[in-house]
Each structure stands twice: as structure tokens, then as C-alpha cells.
VEXZA-695037 format. One record per residue: residue in one letter; z, x, y of N, C-alpha, C in turn. Coordinates in pm, whole numbers, plus 50000, padded with zeros to 5 digits. Layout:
<atoms>
AZXYZXYZXY/...
</atoms>
This chain:
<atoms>
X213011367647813212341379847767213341391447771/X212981398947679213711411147714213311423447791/X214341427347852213831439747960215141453047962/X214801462247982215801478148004216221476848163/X217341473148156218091471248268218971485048304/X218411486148476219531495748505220581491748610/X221381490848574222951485648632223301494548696/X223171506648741223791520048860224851524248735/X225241535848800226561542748731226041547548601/X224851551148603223691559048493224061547848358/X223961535648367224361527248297222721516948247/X221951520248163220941510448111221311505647996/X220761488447974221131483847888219751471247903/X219541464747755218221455447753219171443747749/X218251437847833219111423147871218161410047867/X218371394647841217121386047792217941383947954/X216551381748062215931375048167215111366748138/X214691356548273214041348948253212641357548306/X211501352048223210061353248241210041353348399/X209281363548420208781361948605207851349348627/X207941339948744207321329648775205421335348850/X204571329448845203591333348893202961323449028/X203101331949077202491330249258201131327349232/X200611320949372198591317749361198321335449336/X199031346949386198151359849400198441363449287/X199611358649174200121369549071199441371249010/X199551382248935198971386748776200031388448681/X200371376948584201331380048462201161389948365/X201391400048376201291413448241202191410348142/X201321412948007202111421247887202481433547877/X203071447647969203101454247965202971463947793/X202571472547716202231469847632202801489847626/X202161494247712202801512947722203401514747854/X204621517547865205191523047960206161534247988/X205321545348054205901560448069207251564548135/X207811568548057209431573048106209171582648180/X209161588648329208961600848354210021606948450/X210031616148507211311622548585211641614548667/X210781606548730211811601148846212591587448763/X211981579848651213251578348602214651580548568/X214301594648516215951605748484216951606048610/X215581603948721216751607748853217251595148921/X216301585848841217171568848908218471565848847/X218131570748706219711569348636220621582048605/X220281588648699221551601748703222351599848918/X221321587948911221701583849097221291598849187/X219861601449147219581609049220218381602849328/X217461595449286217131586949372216931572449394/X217001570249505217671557449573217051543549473/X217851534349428217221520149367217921513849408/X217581501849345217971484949406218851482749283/X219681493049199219881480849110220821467949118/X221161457749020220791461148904218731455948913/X218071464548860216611467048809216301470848697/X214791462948689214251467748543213591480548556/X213411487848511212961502948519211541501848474/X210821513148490209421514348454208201513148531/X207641521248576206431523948710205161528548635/X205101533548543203851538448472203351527648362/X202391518248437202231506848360201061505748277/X200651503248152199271493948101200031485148051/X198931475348096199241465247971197751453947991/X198231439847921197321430947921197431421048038/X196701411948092196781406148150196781392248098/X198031380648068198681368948008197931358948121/X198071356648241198101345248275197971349748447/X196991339748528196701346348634197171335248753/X197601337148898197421326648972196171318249053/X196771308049081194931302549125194021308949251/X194531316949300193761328649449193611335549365/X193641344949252193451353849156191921354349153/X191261367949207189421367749228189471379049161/X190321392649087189921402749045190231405348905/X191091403148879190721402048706190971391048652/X190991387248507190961376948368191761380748284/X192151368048254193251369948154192721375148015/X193411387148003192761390047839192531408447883/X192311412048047191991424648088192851434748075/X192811450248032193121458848052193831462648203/X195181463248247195491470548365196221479148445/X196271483848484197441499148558197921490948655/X198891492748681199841490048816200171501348940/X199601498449041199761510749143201291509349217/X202181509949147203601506149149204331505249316/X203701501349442203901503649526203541491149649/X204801483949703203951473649835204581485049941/X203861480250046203981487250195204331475150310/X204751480850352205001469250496203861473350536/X202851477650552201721475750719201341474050823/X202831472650844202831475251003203491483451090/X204361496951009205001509251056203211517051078/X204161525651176202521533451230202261543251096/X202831546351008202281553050881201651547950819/X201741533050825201031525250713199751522550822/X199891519250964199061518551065197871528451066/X198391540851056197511555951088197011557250939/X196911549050845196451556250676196961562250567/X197931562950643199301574750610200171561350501/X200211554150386200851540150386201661548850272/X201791563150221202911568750114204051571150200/X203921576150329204891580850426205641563050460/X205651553850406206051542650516207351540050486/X208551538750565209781543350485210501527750433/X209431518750417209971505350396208941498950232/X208501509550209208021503850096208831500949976/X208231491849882209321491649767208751490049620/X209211497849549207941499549438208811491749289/X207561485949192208241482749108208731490349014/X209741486548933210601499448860211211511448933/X211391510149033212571511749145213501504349211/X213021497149299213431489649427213111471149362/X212431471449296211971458249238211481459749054/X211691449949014211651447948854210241451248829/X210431462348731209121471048634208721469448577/X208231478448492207631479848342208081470948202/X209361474748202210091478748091210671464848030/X209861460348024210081445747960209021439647974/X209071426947880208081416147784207291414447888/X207441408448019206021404648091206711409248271/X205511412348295206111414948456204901409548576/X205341403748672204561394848742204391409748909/X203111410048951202941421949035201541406649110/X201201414249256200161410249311199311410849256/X198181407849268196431414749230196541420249307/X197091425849430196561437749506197061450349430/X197581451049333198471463549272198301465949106/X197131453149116196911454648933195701455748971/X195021472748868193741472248859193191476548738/X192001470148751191351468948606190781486148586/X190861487948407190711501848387189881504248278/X188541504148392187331502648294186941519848170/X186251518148108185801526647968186801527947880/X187771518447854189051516847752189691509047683/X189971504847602190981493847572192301502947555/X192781516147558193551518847525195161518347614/X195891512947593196761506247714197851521547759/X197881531147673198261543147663197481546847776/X196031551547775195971558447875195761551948034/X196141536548020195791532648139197311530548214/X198581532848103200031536848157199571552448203/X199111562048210199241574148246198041575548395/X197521561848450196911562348560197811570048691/X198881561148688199421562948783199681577948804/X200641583148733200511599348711199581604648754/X198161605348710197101607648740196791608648840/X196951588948932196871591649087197271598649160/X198751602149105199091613349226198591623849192/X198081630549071197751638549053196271641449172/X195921633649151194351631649218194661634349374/X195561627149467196211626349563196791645749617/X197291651549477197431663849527196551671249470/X195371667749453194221679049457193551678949539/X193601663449613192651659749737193161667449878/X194591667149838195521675449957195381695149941/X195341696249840194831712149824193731717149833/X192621704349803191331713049801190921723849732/X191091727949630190811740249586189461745649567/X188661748849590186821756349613186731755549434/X185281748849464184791755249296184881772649263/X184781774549152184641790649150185951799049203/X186761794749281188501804249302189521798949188/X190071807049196191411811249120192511800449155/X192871795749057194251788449083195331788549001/X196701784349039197461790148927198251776148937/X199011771948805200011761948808201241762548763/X202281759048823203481764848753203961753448703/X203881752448547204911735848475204001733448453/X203831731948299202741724248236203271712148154/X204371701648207204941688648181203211680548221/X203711668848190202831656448207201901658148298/X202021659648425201751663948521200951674248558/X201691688048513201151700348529199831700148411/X199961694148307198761690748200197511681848310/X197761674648389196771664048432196231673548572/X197131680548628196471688048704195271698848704/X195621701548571195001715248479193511706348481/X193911695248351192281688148365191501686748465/X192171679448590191511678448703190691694348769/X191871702148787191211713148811189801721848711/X190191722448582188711723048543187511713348541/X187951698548558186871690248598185811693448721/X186711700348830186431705048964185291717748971/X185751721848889185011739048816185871752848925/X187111745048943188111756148980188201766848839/X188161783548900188591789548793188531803848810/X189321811248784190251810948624191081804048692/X191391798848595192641791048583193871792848548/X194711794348594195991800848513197341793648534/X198111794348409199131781348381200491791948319/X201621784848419202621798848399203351783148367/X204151788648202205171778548155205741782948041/X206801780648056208431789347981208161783547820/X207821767547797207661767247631206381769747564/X206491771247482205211777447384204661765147331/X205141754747326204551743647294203631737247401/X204021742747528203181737247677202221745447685/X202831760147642201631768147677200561766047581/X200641761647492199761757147354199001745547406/X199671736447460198811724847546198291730147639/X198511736447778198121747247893196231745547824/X196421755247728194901762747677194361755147653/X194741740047586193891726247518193281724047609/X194221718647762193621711547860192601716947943/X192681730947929191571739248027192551750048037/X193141759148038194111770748158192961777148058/X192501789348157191541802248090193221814148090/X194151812848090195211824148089196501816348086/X197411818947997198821806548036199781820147973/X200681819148063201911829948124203041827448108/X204091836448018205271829447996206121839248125/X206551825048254207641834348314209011837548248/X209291836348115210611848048087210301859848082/X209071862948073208661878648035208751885048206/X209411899548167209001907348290207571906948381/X208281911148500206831913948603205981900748587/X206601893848605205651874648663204891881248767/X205331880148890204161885349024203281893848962/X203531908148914202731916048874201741910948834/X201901901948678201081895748647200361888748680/X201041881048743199661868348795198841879048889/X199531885548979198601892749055197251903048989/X197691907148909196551909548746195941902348710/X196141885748678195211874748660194141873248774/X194501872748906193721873148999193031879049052/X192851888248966191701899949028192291908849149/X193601909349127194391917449199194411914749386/X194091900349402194101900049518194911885249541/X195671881949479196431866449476195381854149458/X196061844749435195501832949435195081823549569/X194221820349596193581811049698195041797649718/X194871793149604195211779249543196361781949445/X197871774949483198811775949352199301762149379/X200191759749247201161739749248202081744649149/X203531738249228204351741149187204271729049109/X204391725849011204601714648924205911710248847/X206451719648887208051722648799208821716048908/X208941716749102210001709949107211471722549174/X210531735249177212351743249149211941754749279/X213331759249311212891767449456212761781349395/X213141786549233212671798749186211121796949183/X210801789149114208951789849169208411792949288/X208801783849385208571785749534208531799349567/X209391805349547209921822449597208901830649505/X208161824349397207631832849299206221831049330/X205511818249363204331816549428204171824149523/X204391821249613204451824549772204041843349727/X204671849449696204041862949683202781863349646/X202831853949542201391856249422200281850849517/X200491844649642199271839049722198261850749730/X197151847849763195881855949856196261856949985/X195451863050057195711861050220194961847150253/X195391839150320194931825350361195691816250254/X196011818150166196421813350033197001798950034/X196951788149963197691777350001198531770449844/X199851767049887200511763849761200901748749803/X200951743249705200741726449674202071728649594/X203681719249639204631711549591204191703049563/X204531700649403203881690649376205351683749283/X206021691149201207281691649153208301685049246/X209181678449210210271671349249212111679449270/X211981683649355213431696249329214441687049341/X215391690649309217031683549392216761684349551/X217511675249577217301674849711218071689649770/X219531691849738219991704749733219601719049734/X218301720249698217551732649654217471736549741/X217341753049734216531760649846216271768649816/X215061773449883213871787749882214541794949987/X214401811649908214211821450049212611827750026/X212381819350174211321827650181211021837050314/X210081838650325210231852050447208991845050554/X209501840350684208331833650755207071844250869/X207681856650855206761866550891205201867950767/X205671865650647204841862650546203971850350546/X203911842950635203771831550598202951833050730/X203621836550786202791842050931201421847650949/X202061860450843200821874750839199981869450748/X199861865950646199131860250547198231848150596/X198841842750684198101827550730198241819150587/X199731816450528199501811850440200271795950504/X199891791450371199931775750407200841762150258/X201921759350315202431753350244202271738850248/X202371728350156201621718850132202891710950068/X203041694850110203621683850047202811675049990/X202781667549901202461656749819202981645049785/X203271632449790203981627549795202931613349722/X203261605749601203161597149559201281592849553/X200361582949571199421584549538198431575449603/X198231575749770197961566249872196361567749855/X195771553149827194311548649770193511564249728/X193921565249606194151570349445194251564049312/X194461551149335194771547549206193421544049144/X192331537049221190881533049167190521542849141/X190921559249189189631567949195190201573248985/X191661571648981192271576248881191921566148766/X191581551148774191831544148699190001544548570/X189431548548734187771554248699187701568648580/X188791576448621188761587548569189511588448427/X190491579548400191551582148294190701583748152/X189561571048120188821579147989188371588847953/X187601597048091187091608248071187971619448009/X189071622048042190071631848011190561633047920/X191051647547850191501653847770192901642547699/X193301635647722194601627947666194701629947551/X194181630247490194551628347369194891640847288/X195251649747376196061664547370197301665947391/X197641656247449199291650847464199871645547356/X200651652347331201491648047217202671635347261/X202711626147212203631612347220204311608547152/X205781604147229206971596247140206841586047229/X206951569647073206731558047182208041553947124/X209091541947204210381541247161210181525447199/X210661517347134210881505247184212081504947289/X212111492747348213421487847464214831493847437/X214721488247303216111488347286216691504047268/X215711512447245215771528147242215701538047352/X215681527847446215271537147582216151550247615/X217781548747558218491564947579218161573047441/X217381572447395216611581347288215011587447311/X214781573447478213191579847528213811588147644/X214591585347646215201594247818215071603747796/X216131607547651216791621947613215771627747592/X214241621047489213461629447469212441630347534/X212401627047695211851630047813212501641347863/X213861638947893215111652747945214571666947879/X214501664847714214781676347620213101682547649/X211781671147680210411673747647210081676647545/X210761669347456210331664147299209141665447290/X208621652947315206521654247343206001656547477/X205421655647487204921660747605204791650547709/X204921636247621204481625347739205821615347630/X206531604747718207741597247627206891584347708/X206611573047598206541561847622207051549247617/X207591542247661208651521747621207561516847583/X207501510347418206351503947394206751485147414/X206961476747495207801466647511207291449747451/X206491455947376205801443447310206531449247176/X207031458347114206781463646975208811457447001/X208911451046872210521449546825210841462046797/X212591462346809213041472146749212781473546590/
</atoms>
């Protein structure tokens, strides 16, 4: 079969492997849509840690080919998402509930062979079925989702308050939905292209804010009824946001990282502020039992407001670039489709 191999030294290339073998627990996938997203860019720029050489690809739908004989949860022929992630279970993180924190996990299309090729063999504990759909598109954008879900569950935001999001990428779009699903609002979506901010308003934002323009704080603090936001998410990833939230809070105020920075980055912020305010900063991290609640939710949602480039295998440094550049809004490996 063929698969998008990453060799280290920012080096991918599609290479014929052999078909994955199937275990009594496996589930053989046709992977059919699979999402290129940042932490790809940063596996092959060696920003974060892999196994290679690996097949790339964590944001999975596809079909389900062929099952093993312990196999009790789905049929061959089913719709399914991959919750791209095993755990050891027996570090006290995985012990205490905590199983995103476990520092021995290893996920596929990282640490172990992905998406991004003809068929990929995963547990049934990690393939789940994704009922109200046949569409294999939106059941690759579960995962996303999960974490998305994962950091709303961690913010909490009150029906009826104010929230603001900074980055309206893939992400910052799925957060938006979620949050008006919630009946969080106003809503407000601060993002530099006009093409996001054009999506921003599709997905729900009641206000979307371009930070190149003067007086950002001012503003948002104007969006909020002049008293900050309860609830903000950095979705972008960058420590100029950080420094730019953090003012725009309310008193009690709480901001959700949700964005991926360089590890290098840094915020100045002021911890007397953080003090006096009783404000409250927040991590997120990947999407720990989330994925059913996401896989339930993916039809309901706005998707089909996302604009998409799908690229076959053999095109994958043409889905990168136009993931890098944010060509569309969402870049997909379609790995059943020939060049």
C-alpha cells in the first residue's frame, strides 16, 4: 500500500509498505479523509518529538475493511474516527483520570503509523463509530473537535457571558460553534485575515476584530460592555495574544491556551494582575474521554462553512504548504483517491 512517510530531517516522501496485519482486537481502516493540521507542520519542521521513520496523519475517517475475531463494536462497512492515542495505565496520571498528562503514551501519526495511507490497523478501543453521517470528512475533523470539547469542558464558560477568541484557524472555527451551541454570548472573534473573519460570523462570532487595527484592548474592552471578558482562548498559539488577553479579562476572568506556541515563547505578564483580578490561567492539552462526546456532536455543526483543499498522498508538500499559507481553512490527504 501506499503511505506519506516521514523520514526526520523535514524529509516526507510516499512509500509502498506492507498492509498492516490484523490482531483478534484490530480494526482494518480505509482511511478515506485525513486532516493535515499544525502539529503536523511541527513534526516535520522537528519541532515535536516522533518516532520516525512514520506514517503521518492523526485526524482520521474512514471505512472500516476488515475486523478481528474479539472485535464486539463495530462492522465492516462502518463509518469511523480514530481517537489517535494508547496510554500506558498504569502511571498515576493515567491512574488519577488524568490519561492526556501520561508521559508514555504514543499516538498514531506520531509515535506510531497513521492516517496517511491506504489502510491502517488501530484497536477497537480507539476506533469509534460516528453516528448521523456517512460523510468521512466530517468524521476526520472529530478529533479536532475532541479537543475542542475537552477545552470548553476545562473553561466552562456560563450561558449568557461574554467570550472572546483569538485565531479563527480550524480550531478557533470549532470553538466558536461550540461556544454558541452553549448559548455563550456575545461572542467575539479577534483574527488578522478577512477570509477567517468572514468564516468567524458564519460559525456564530456576534463581533469579529481585526488585531492589525489600533487600540485591540480598547476594543475588545468596548465589545464587553466595558468591563472585560469572563471567558477568553487563545487559539493562535502566540505569547503576543497572551499579553493581549490577560488585560482584556473581567475581574475573576479566566483565559483558556488553547493554541500551540514554540516551546521558546514568552509572555510578559504582570503577576500582581493576576493576583488583584483573581484571574485565572488555564492549559488544555489533547482530548481525554472526548472523543464519543465529539463523535455524537460532529453532524450537528456548522462544517460545511469550512472551506477545503483535499490533496492526494503523493501531494502532501502542496497540503502542508497550503495548511502553512491557510489556503482553506481546513487541508485534507484524501488516501484512497490516486494521484
Amino acid at each position: 500500500m501506499r503511505a506519506a512517510r516521514y523520514l526526520g530531517d523535514r524529509r516526507v516522501t510516499v512509500q509502498d509498505v506492507p498492509i498492516p496485519s490484523v490482531g483478534p482486537t484490530d480494526v482494518l481502516l480505509a482511511p478515506e479523509f485525513v486532516g493535515v493540521c499544525g502539529t503536523d507542520a511541527h513534526i516535520v519542521d522537528g519541532e515535536y518529538r516522533s518516532a520516525p521513520p512514520v506514517t503521518l496523519g492523526h485526524e482520521i475517517g474512514g471505512r472500516v475493511v476488515e475486523i478481528g475475531s474479539a472485535v464486539r463494536t463495530v462492522r465492516v462497512g462502518d463509518l469511523v474516527s480514530v481517537e489517535p492515542h494508547y496510554y500506558c495505565g498504569v502511571c498515576v496520571h493515567c491512574q488519577s483520570g488524568r490519561v492526556n498528562m501520561c508521559p508514555d503514551r504514543r499516538a498514531p501519526g506520531v509515535h506510531l503509523d497513521g492516517g496517511m495511507a491506504e489502510f491502517l490497523a488501530v484497536d477497537e478501543t480507539i476506533a469509534y463509530p460516528v453516528p448521523g453521517t456517512q460523510d468521512a470528512r466530517r468524521a476526520a475533523l472529530t478529533e479536532p473537535l475532541a479537543c475542542a470539547v475537552h477545552g470548553m469542558d476545562r473553561l466552562a464558560p456560563a450561558s449568557g457571558s461574554a467570550l472572546v477568541v483569538f485565531g479563527v484557524g480550524p480550531v478557533g472555527a470549532l470553538l466558536l460553534m461550540l461556544a454558541r451551541r452553549a448559548g455563550v454570548g456575545p461572542v467575539v472573534a479577534v483574527e488578522g485575515r478577512s477570509g477567517r473573519r468572514d468564516l468567524a460570523q458564519r460559525v456564530g462570532a456576534d463581533i469579529v476584530l481585526d488585531p492589525t487595527e489600533d487600540g485591540l484592548v480598547d476594543r475588545l474592552l468596548e465589545a464587553s460592555g466595558g468591563i472585560g471578558f469572563p471567558s477568553a482562548i487563545d487559539a493562535v498559539g502566540s505569547a503576543a495574544v497572551l499579553e493581549t488577553a490577560i488585560p482584556a479579562l473581567s475581574r475573576g476572568g479566566r483565559l483558556l491556551v488553547f493554541g500551540v506556541a514554540h516551546p521558546d515563547a514568552r509572555a510578559s505578564i504582570s503577576p500582581h494582575d493576576i493576583y488583584a483580578r483573581e484571574l485565572t490561567i488555564l492549559g488544555t492539552a489533547l482530548n481525554p474521554f472526548t472523543h464519543r462526546r465529539a463523535a455524537n456532536l460532529v453532524h450537528q455543526l456548522p462544517l460545511d462553512e469550512l472551506t477545503v483543499g483535499d490533496f492526494p498522498l503523493e501531494r502532501f508538500d502542496e497540503a502542508l504548504a497550503a495548511q502553512r499559507a491557510g489556503t482553506y481553512d481546513k487541508v485534507f490527504i484524501t488516501p484512497q483517491v490516486a494521484r
